[in-house]
N, C-alpha and C positions, 0 to 999 in steps of 0.2 A: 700557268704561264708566269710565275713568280719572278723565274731568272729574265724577264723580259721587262720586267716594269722598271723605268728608268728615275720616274720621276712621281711624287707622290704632294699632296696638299698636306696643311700644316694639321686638320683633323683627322688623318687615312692613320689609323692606330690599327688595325683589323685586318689582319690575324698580326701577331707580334712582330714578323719580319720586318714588317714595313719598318718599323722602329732606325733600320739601318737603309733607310733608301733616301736620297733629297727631297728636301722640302721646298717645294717650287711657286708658293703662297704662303702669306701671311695675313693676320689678321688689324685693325685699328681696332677691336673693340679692346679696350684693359680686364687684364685678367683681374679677379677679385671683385669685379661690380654685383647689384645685388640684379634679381628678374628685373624690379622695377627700372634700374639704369640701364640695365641692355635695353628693352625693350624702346626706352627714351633717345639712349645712344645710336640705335639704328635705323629710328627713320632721321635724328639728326644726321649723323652720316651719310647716311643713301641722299638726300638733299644737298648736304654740302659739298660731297667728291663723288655721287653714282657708283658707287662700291664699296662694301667692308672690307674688300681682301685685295692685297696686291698680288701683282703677277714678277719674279723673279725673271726677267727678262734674259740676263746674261747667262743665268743658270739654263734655263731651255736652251737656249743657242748651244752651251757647253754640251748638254744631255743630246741633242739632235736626236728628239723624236719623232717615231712615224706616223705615232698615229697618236693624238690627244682625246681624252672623252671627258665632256664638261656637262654641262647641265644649262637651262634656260627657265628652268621649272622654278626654282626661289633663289633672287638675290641676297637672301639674309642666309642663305644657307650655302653658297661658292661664290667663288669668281664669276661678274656678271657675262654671259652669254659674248657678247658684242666685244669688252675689252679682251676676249680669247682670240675673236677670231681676229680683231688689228691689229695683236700682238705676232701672231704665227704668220701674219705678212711677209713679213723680213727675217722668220726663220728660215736660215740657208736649208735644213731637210726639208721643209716644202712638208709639213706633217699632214696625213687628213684629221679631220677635227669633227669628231662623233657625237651630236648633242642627244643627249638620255633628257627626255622631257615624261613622267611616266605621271597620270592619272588615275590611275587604278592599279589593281593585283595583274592585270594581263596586260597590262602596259608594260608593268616593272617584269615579265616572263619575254615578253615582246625586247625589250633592253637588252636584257640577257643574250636571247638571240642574233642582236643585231651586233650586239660586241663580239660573239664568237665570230659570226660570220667577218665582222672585219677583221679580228684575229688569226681568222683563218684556220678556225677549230669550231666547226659547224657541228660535228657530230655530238662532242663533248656538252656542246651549247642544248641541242635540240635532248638527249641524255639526263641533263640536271633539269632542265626546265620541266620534262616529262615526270623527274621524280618530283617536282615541287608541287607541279601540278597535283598532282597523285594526295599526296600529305593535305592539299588546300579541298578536294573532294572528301576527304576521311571525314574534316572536321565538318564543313556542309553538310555530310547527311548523316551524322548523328547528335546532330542539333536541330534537326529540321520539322521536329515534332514535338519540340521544347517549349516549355514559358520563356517568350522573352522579356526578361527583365529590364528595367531602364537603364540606361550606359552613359555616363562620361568622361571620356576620355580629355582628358584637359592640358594641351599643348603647352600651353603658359599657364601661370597661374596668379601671377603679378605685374600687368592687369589680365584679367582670364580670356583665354583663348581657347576654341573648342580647333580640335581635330580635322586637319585638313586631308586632302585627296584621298587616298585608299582609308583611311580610320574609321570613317562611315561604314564602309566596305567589311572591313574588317570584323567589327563592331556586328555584324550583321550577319556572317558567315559562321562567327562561334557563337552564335544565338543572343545575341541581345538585340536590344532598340535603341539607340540615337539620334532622337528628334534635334539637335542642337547643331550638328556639324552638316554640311551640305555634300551629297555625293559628289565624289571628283573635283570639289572646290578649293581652293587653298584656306590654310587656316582663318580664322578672322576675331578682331576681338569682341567679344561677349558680353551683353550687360550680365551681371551678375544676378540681378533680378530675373529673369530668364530663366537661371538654373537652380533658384529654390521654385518656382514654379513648376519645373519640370522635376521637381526632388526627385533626381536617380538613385536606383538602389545598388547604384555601384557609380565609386568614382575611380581613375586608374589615371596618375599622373605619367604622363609622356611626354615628359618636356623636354623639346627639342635643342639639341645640344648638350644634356645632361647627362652625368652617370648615377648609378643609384645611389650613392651617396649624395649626390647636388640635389637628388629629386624627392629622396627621404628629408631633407632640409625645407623644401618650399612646403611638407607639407604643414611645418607650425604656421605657414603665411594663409593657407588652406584654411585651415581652420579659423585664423583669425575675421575671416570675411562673414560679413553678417549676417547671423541665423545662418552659419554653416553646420552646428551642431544639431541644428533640427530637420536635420535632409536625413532623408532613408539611411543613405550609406552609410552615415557618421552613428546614426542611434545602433544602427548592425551589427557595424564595426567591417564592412567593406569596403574599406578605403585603403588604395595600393598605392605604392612606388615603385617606377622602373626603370628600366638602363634605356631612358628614349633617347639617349645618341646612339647605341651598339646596337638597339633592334628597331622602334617605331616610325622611329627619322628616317634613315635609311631605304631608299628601292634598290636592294639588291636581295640574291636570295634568302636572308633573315628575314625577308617580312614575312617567310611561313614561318619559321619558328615565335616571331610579333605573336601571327596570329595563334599558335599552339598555347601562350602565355596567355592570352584574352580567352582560349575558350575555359583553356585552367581557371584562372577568375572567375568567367561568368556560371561558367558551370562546373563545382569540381565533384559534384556527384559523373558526372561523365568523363572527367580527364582528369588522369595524375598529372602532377608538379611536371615537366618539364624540365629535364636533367641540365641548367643553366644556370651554373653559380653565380652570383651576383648580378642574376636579370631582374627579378621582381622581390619585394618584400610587404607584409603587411604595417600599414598604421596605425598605431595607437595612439588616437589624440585623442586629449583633454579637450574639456572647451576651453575655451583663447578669448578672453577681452575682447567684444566687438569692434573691428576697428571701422572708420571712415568709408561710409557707403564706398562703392567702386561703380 
C-alpha cells in the first residue's frame, strides 16, 4: 500500500521510496553528537519539553490523513503517544490513530495484523505474518538442541545498555543465553561490572538508531571500557556490528530477518550469512587504553 502512505517521520528511510514522501516529524537531538551526548541529550530533553520529536502540525492538516499509526512503546524512539493524539484533535480528517505498542516477536506479528486489518488488507496481513511466523519456527527448532553460548546484545554502548523487549527473545530463539536484558522489558542502563562478570562469548552491538557504519564506530568506545579485552568475545574475536536502526530497533517484519542475523552469529556451523548487504560486520579490536570505570 505504498501509493497510500501520505505521510512519513523524519527516520522512515525503509525501503527507498519513502525518500520522496513528507516528513511530518522532526528531531531536537543535533546531528554529529557522540552515544555519550545523545544519551545525556535525551533524558535532558524529555525533562525539559516531554519529547525529542516534533509534530508538523500544518503539514498533517495539508496531508488529511485517515488513519495515523504511532507508537506509545519508547519516547526516545517517536513522537510521544499523547502529543499525537492532541494533535489529531483538530485534524479536519478526523484520522483514527493506531498505537503499535509490541513487547515481543508476537506482539510485533500481532501489529502487523492489526494494521492490515485497519488497512483494510486482512488477508495480505494474516499471509505475511504466517510466512514470518514460519521462518521464526525454522530457526527455533534447529537451535533447540544447541550449546547455548553467552549473548550480549548491547543497545548503547556509551554508557552501556543491554537489549530491551524482544532481544532477550530473540537472543534465545537463535540459541543463545542473555542473562543481562529482562524479557519483554525496555532497555536499561547496565553497570558495566555486570558484563565482565557475565563475560559473553559473544558480543553483538544493536545500537538503536544506528547504521553499520555509526555502530562499527562505537565499537573502539567498546573496547576502551575496562577489562573489555578480557571478556570471552574480545579474546575470540566475536565481537559484531549491525544496522540496529534497519533491523534490531524496528517491530516490523525485519525482526525475522534481526533474528536470522543472531542465529548466523551465534551459531554459524548452523546458518549461512544472511543475504543482507550492509546488516552486520565483524570486529577487529585492539586493546584500547582502559578508559574511566563506567
Amino acid at each position: 500500500m505504498g501509493d497510500s502512505l501520505a505521510g512519513v517521520t523524519h527516520e522512515c528511510d525503509f525501503p527507498p521510496e519513502t525518500a520522496a514522501i513528507p516528513r511530518v516529524t522532526r528531531s531536537h537531538i543535533p546531528a554529529g553528537a557522540t552515544s555519550r551526548e545523545i544519551d545525556s541529550l535525551v533524558s535532558s530533553t524529555l525533562v525539559s519539553q516531554g519529547s525529542l520529536y516534533e509534530l508538523d502540525l500544518p503539514l498533517l492538516e495539508l496531508l488529511k490523513p485517515d488513519l495515523i499509526l504511532t507508537q506509545r512503546l519508547c519516547d526516545v524512539c517517536a513522537v510521544a503517544y499523547d502529543q499525537v493524539e492532541d494533535a489529531v484533535k483538530n485534524l479536519p480528517s478526523h484520522p483514527i490513530v493506531l498505537n503499535l505498542e509490541p513487547h515481543s516477536v508476537e506482539d510485533i506479528f500481532r501489529n502487523v495484523l492489526a494494521v492490515a486489518e485497519a488497512a483494510g488488507r486482512e488477508s495480505a496481513g494474516r499471509a505475511l505474518v504466517g510466512s514470518l511466523r514460519a521462518r521464526v519456527e525454522e530457526v527455533r527448532n534447529r537451535t533447540k538442541a544447541q550449546p547455548q553460548p553467552r549473548v550480549f546484545c548491547m543497545e548503547w554502548v556509551d554508557p552501556p545498555y543491554c537489549g530491551g523487549h524482544w532481544m532477550k527473545e530473540l537472543v534465545e530463539i537463535a540459541g543463545g543465553r542473555d542473562e543481562l536484558a529482562v524479557l519483554g522489558r525496555p532497555s536499561y542502563r547496565i553497570e558495566w561490572e555486570r558484563v565482565r562478570r557475565f563475560d559473553p562469548e559473544l558480543i553483538v552491538l544493536t545500537c538503536c538508531g544506528f547504521d553499520l557504519a555509526r555502530c562499527e564506530g562505537e565499537g573502539a568506545i567498546l573496547a576502551s571500557h575496562e577489562g573489555a579485552a578480557e571478556l570471552s568475545a574480545f579474546r575470540s574475536g566475536r565481537v559484531f556490528a549491525t544496522d540496529g536502526s534497519h533491523f534490531f530497533s524496528r517491530p516490523g517484519p525485519r525482526i525475522v530477518e534481526s533474528l536470522e542475523i543472531l542465529a548466523h552469529l551465534i551459531h554459524p556451523e548452523l546458518f549461512a550469512p544472511p543475504p543482507l548487504e550492509g546488516a552486520f560486520s565483524a570486529l577487529h579490536l585492539a586493546a584500547a587504553p582502559a578508559a574511566a570505570s563506567r
